[in-house]
Backbone as XML, in Angstrom:
<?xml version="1.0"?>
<chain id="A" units="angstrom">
  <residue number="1" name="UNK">
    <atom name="N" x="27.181" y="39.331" z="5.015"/>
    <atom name="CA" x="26.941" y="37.987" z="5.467"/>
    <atom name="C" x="27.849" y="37.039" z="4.689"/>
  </residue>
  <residue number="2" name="UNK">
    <atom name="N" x="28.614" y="36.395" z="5.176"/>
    <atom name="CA" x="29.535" y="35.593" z="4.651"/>
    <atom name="C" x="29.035" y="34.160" z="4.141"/>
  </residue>
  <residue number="3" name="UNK">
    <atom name="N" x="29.471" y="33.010" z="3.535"/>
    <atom name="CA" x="29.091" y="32.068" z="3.433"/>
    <atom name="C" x="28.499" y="31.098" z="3.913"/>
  </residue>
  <residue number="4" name="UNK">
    <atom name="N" x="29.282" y="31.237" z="5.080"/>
    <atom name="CA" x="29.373" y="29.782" z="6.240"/>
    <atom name="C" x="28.642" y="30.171" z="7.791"/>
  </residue>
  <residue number="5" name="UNK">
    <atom name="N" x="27.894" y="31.961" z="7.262"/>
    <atom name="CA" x="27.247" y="32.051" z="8.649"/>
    <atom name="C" x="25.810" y="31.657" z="8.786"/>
  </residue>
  <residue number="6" name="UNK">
    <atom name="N" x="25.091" y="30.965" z="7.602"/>
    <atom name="CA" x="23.767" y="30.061" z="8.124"/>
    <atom name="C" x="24.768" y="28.587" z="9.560"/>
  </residue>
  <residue number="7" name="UNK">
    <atom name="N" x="25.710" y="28.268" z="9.826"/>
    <atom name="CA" x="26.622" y="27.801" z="10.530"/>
    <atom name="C" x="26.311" y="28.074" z="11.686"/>
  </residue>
  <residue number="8" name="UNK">
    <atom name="N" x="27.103" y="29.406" z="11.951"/>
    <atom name="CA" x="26.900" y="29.909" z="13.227"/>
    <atom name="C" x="25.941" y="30.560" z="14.105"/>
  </residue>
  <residue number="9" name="UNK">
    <atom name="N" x="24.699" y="30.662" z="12.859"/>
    <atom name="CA" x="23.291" y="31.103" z="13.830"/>
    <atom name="C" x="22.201" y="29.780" z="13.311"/>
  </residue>
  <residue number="10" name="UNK">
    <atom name="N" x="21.119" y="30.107" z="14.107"/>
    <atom name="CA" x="19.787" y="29.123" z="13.983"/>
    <atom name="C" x="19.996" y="27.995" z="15.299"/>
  </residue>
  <residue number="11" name="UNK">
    <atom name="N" x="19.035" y="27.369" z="15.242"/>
    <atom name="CA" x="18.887" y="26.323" z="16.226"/>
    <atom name="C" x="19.426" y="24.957" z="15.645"/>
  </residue>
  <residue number="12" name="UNK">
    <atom name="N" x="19.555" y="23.998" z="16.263"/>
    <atom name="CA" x="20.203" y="21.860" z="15.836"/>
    <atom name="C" x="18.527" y="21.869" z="15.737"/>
  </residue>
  <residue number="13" name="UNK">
    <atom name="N" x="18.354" y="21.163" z="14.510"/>
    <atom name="CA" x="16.917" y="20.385" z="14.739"/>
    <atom name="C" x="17.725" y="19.053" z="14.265"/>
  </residue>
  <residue number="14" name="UNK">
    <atom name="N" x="16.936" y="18.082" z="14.764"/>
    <atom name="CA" x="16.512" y="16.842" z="14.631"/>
    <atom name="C" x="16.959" y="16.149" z="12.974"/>
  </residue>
  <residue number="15" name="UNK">
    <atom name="N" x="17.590" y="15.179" z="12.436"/>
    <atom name="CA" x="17.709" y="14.960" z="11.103"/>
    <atom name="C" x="16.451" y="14.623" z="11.282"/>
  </residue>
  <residue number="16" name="UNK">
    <atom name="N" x="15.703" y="14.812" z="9.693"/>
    <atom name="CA" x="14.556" y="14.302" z="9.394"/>
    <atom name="C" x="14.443" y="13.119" z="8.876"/>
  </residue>
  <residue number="17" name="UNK">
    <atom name="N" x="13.546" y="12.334" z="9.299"/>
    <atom name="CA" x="13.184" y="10.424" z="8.740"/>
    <atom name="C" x="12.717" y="10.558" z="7.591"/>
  </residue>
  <residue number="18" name="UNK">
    <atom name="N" x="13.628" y="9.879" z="7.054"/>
    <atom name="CA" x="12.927" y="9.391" z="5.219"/>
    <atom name="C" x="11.345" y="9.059" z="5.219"/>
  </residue>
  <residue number="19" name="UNK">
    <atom name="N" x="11.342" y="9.942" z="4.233"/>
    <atom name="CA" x="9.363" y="9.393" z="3.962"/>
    <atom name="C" x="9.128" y="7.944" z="2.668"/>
  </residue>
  <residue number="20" name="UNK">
    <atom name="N" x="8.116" y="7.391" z="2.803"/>
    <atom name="CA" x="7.909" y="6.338" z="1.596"/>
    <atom name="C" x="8.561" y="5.106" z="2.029"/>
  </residue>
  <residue number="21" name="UNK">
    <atom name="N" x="8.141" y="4.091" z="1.486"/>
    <atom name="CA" x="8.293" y="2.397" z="1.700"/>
    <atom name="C" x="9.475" y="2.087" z="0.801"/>
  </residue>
  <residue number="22" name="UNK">
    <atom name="N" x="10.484" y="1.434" z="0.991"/>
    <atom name="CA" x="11.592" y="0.946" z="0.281"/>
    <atom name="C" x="10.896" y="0.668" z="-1.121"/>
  </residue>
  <residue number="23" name="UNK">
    <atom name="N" x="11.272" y="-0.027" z="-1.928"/>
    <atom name="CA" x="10.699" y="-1.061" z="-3.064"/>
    <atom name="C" x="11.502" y="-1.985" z="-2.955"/>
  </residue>
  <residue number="24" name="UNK">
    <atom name="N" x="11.004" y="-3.280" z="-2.997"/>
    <atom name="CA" x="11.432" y="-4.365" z="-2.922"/>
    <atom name="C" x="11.749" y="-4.989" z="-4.214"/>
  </residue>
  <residue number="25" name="UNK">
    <atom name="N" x="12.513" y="-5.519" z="-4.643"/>
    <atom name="CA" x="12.927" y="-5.829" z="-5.163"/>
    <atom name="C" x="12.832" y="-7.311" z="-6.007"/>
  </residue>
  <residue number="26" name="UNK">
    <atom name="N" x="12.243" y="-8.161" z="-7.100"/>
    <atom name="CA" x="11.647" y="-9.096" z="-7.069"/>
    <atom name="C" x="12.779" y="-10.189" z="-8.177"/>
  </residue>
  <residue number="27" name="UNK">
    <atom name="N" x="13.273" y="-11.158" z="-8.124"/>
    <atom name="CA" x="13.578" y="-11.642" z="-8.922"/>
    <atom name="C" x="12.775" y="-11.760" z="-10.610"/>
  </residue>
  <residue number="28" name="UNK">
    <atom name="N" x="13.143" y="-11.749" z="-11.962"/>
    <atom name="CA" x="12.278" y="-11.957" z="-12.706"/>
    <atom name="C" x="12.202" y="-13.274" z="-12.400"/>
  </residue>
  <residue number="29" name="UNK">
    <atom name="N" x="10.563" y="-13.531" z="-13.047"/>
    <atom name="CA" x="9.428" y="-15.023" z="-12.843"/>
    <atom name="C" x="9.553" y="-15.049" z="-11.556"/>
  </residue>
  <residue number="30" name="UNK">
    <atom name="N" x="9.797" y="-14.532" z="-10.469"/>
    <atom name="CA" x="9.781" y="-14.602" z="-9.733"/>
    <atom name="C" x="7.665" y="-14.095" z="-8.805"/>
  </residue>
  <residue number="31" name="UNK">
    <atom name="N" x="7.141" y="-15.083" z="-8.542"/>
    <atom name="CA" x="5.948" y="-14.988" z="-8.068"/>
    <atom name="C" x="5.358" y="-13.640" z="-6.849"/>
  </residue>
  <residue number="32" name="UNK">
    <atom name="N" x="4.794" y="-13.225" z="-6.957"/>
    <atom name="CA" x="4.507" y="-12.170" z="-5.221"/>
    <atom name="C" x="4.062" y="-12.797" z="-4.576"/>
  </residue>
  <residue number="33" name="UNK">
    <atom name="N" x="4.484" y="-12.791" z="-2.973"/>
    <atom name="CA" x="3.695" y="-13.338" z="-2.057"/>
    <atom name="C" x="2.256" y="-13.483" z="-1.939"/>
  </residue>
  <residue number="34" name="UNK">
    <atom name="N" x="1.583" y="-13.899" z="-1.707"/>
    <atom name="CA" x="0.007" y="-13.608" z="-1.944"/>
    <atom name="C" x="-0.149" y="-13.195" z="-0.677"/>
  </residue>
  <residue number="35" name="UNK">
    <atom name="N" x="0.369" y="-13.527" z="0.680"/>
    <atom name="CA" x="0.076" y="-13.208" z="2.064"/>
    <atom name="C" x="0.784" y="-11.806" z="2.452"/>
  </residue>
  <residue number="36" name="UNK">
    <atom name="N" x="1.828" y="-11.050" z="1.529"/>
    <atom name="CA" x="2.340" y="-10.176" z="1.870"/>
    <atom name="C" x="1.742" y="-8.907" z="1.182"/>
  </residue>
  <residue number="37" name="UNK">
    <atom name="N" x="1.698" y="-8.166" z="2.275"/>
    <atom name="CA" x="1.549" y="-6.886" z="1.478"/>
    <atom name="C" x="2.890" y="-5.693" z="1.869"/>
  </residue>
  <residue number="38" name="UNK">
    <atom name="N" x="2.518" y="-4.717" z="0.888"/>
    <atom name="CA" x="3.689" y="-3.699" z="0.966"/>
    <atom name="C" x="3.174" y="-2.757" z="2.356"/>
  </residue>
  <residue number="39" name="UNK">
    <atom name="N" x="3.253" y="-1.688" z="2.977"/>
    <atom name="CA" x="2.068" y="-0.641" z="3.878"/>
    <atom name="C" x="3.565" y="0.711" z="3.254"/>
  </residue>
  <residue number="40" name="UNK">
    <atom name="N" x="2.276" y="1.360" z="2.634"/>
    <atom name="CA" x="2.064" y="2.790" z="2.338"/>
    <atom name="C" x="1.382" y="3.558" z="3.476"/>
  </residue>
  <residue number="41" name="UNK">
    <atom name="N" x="2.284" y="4.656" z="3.870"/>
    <atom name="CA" x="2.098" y="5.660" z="4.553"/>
    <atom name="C" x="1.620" y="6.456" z="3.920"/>
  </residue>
  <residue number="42" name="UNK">
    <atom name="N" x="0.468" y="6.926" z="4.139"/>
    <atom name="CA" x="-0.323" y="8.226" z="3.360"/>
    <atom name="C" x="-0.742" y="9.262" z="4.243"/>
  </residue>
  <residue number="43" name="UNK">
    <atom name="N" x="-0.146" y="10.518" z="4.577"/>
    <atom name="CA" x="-0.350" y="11.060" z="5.559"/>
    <atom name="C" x="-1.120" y="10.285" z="6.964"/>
  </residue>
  <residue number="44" name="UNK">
    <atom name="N" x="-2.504" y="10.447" z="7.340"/>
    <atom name="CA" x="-2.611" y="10.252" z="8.623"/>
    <atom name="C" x="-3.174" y="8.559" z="8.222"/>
  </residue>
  <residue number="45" name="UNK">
    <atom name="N" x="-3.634" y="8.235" z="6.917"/>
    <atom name="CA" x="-4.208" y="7.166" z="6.581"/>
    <atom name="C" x="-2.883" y="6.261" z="6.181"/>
  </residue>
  <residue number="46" name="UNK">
    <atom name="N" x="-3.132" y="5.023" z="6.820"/>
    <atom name="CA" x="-2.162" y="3.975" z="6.160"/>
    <atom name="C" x="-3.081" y="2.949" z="5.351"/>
  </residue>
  <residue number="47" name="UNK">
    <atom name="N" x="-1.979" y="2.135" z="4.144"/>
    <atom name="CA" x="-3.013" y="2.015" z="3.329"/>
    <atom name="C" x="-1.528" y="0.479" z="2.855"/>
  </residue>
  <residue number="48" name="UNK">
    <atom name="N" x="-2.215" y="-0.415" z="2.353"/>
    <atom name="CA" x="-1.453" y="-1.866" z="2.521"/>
    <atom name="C" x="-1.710" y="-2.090" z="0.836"/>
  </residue>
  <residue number="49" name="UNK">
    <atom name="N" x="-0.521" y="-2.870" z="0.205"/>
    <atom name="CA" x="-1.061" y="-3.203" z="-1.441"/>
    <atom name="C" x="-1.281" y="-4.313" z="-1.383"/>
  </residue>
  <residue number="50" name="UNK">
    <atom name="N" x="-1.977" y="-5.410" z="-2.364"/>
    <atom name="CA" x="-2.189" y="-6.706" z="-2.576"/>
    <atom name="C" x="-2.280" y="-6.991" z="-3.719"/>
  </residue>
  <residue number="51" name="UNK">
    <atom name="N" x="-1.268" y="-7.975" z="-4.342"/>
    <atom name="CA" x="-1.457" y="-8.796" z="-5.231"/>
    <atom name="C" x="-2.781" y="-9.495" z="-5.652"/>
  </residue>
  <residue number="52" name="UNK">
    <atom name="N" x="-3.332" y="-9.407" z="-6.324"/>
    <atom name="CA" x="-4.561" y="-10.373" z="-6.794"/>
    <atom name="C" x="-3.368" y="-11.787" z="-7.159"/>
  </residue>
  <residue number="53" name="UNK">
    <atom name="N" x="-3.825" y="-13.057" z="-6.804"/>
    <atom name="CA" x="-3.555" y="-14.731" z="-7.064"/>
    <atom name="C" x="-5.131" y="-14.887" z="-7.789"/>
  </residue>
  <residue number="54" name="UNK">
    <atom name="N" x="-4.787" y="-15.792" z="-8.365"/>
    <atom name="CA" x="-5.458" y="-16.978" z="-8.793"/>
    <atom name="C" x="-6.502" y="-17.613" z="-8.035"/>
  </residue>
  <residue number="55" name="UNK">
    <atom name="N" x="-7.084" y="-17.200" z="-8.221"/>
    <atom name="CA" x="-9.031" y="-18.304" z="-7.160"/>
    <atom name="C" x="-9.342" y="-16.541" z="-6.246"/>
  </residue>
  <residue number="56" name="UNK">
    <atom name="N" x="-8.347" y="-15.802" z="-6.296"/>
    <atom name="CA" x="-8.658" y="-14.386" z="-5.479"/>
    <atom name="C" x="-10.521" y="-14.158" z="-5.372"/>
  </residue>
  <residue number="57" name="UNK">
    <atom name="N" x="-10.786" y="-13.531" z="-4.793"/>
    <atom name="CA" x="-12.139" y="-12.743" z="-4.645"/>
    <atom name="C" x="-12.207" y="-11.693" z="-3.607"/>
  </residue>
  <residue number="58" name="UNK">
    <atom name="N" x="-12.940" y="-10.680" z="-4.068"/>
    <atom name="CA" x="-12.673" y="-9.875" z="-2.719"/>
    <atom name="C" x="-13.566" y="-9.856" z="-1.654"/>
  </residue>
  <residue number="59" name="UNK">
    <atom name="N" x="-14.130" y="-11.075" z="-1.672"/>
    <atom name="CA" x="-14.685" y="-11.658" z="0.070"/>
    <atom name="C" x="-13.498" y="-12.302" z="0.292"/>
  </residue>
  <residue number="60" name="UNK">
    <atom name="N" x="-12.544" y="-12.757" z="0.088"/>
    <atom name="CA" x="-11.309" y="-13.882" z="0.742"/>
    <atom name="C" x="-10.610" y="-13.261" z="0.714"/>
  </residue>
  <residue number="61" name="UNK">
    <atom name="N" x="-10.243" y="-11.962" z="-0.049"/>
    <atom name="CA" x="-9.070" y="-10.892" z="0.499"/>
    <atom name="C" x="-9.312" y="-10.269" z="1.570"/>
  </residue>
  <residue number="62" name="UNK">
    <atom name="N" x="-11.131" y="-9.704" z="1.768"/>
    <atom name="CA" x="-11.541" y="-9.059" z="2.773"/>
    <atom name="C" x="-11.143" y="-9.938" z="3.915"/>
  </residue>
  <residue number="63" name="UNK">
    <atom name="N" x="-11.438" y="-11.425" z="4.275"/>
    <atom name="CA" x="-11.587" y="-12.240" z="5.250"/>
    <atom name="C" x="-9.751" y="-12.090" z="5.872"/>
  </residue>
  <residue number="64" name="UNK">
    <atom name="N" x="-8.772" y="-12.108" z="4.642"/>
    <atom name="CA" x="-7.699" y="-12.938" z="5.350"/>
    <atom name="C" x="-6.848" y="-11.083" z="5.497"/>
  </residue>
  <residue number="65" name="UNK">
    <atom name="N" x="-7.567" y="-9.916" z="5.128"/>
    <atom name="CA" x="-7.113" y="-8.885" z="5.833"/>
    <atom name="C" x="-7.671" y="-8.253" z="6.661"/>
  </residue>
  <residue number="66" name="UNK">
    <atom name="N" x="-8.776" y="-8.626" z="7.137"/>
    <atom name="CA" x="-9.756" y="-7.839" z="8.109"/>
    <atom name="C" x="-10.129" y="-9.017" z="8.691"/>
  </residue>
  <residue number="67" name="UNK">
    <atom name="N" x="-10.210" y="-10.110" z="8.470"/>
    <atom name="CA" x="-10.965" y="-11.258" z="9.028"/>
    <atom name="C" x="-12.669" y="-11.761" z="9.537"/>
  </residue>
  <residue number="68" name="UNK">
    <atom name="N" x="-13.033" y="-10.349" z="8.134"/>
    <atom name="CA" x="-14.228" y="-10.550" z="7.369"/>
    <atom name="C" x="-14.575" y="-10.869" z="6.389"/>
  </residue>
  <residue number="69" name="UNK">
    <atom name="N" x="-15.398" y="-11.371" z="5.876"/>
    <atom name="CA" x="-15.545" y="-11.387" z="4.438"/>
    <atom name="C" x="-16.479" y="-10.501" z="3.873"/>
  </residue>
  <residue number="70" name="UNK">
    <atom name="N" x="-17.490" y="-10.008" z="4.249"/>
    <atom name="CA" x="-18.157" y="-8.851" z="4.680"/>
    <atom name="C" x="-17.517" y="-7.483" z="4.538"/>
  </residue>
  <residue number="71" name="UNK">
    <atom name="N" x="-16.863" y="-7.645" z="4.711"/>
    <atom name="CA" x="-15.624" y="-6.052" z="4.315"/>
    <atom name="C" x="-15.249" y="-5.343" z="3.035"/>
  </residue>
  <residue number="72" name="UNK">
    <atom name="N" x="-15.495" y="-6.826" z="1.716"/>
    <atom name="CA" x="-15.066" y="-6.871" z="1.155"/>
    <atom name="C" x="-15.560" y="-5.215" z="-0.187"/>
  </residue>
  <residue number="73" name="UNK">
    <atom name="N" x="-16.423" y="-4.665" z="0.392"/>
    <atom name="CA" x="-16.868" y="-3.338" z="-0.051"/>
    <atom name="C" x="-16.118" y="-2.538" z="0.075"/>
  </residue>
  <residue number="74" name="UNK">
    <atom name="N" x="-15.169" y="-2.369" z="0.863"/>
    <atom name="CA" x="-14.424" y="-1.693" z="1.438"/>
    <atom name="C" x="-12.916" y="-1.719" z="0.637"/>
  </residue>
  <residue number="75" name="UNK">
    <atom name="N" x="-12.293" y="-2.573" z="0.028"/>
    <atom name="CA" x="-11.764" y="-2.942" z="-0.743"/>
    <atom name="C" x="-11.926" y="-2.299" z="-2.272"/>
  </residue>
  <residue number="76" name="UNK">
    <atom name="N" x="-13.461" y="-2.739" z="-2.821"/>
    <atom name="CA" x="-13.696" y="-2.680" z="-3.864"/>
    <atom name="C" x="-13.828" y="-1.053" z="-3.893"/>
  </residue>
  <residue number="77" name="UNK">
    <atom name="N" x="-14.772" y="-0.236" z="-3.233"/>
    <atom name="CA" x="-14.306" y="1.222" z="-3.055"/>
    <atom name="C" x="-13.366" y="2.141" z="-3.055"/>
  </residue>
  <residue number="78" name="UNK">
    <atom name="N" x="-12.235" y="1.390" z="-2.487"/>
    <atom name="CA" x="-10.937" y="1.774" z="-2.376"/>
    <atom name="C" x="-10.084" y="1.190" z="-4.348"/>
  </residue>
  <residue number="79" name="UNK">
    <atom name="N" x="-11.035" y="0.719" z="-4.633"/>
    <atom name="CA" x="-10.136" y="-0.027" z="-6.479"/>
    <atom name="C" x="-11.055" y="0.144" z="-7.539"/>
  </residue>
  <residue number="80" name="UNK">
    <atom name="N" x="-12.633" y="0.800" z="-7.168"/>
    <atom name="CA" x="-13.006" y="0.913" z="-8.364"/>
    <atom name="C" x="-12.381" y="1.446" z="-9.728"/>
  </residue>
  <residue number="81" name="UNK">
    <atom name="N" x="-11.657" y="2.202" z="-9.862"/>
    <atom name="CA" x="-11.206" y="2.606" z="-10.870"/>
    <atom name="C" x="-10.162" y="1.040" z="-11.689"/>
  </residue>
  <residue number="82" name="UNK">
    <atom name="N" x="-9.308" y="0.494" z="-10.983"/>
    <atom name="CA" x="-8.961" y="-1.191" z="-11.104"/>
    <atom name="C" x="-9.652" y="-2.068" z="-11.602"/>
  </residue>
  <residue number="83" name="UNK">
    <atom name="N" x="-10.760" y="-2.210" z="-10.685"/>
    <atom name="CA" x="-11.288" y="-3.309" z="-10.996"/>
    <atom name="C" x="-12.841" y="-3.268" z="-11.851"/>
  </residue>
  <residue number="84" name="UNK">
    <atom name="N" x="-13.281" y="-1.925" z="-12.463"/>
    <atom name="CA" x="-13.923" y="-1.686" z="-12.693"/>
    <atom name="C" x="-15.549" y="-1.889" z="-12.050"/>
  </residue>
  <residue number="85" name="UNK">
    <atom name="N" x="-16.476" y="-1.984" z="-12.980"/>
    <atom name="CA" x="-17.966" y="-1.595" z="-12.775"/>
    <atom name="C" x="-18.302" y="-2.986" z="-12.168"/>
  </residue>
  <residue number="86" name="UNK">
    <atom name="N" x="-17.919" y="-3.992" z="-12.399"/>
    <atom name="CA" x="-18.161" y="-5.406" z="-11.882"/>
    <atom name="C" x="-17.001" y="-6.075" z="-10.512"/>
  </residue>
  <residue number="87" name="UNK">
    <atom name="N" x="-17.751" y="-6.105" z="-9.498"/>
    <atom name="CA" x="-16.628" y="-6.494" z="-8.341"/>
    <atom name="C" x="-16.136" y="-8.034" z="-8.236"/>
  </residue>
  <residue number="88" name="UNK">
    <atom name="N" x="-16.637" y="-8.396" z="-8.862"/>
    <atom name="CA" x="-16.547" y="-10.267" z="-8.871"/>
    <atom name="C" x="-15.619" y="-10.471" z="-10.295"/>
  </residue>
  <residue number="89" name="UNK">
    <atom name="N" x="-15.038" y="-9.199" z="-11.428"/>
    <atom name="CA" x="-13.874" y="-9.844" z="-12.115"/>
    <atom name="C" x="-12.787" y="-8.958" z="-11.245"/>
  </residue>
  <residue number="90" name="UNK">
    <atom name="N" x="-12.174" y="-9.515" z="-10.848"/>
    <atom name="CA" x="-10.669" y="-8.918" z="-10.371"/>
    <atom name="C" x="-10.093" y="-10.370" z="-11.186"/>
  </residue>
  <residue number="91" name="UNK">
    <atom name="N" x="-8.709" y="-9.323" z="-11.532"/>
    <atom name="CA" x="-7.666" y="-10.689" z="-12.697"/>
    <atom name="C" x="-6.477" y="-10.462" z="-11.532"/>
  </residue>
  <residue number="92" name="UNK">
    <atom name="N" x="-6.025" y="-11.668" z="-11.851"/>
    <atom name="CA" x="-4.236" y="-11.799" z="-11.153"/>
    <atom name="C" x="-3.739" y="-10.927" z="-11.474"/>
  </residue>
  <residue number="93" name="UNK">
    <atom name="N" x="-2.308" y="-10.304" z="-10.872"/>
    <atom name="CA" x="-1.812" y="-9.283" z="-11.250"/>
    <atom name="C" x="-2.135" y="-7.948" z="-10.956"/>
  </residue>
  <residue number="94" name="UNK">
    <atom name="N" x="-3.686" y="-8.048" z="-10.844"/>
    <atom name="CA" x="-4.147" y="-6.342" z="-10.335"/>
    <atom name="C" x="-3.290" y="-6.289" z="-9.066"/>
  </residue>
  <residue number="95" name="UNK">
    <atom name="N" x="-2.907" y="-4.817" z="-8.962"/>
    <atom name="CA" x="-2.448" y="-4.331" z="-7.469"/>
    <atom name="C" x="-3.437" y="-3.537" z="-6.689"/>
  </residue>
  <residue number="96" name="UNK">
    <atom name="N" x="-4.259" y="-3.733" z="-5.780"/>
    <atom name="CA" x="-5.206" y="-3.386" z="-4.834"/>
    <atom name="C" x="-4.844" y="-3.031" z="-3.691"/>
  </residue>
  <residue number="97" name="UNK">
    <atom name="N" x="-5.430" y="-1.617" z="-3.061"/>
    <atom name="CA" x="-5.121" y="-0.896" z="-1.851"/>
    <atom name="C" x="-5.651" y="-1.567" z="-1.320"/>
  </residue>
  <residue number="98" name="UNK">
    <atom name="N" x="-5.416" y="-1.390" z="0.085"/>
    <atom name="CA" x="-6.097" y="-2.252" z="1.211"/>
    <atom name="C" x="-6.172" y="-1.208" z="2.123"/>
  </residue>
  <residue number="99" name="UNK">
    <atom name="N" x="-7.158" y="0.011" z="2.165"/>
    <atom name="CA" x="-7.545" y="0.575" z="3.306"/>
    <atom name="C" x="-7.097" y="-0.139" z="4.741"/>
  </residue>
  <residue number="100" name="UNK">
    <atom name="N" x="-6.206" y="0.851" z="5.458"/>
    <atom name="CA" x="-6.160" y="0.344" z="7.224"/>
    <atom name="C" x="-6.500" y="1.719" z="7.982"/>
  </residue>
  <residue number="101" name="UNK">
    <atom name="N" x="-7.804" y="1.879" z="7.734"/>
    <atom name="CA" x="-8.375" y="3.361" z="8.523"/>
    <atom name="C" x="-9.394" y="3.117" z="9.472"/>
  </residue>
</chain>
């Protein structure tokens, strides 16, 4: 078997699509959007990040990503290990999944 004959046998498949979300890139002092999130592909589950801002809570994250506030369990489940044993301290800066299942 020579070098160059994986070449001349097998089938053309398809190039394969890059997996994973770019990273964006942030100026330093430069602020995060508070309305933007990143979306992570996680096999069949997609899953969105969020900046914690300033006045944050996760009834008003729940509201302005689900457009509940009521949801906001859903959130905190998905960050206990983050935001620990108490759901009402989340600090700025935390990065929080945002379940889209």
């Amino acid at each position: 078997m020579g070098l160059f004959d994986f070449l001349k046998k097998g089938k053309e498949e398809p190039a394969k699509q890059p997996t994973g979300t770019p990273k964006i890139n942030q100026m330093p002092g430069q602020q995060p959007n508070a309305a933007s999130t990143n979306q992570q592909n996680v096999g069949s589950t997609s899953t969105d990040t969020y900046t914690v801002q300033s006045g944050d809570s996760l009834s008003k994250i729940a509201q302005r990503q689900y457009g509940s506030a009521s949801a906001w369990t859903k959130i905190y489940n998905a960050n206990k290990t983050t935001i620990g044993d108490n759901p009402d301290l989340i600090k700025p800066g935390q990065k929080l999944t945002i379940p889209r299942d």
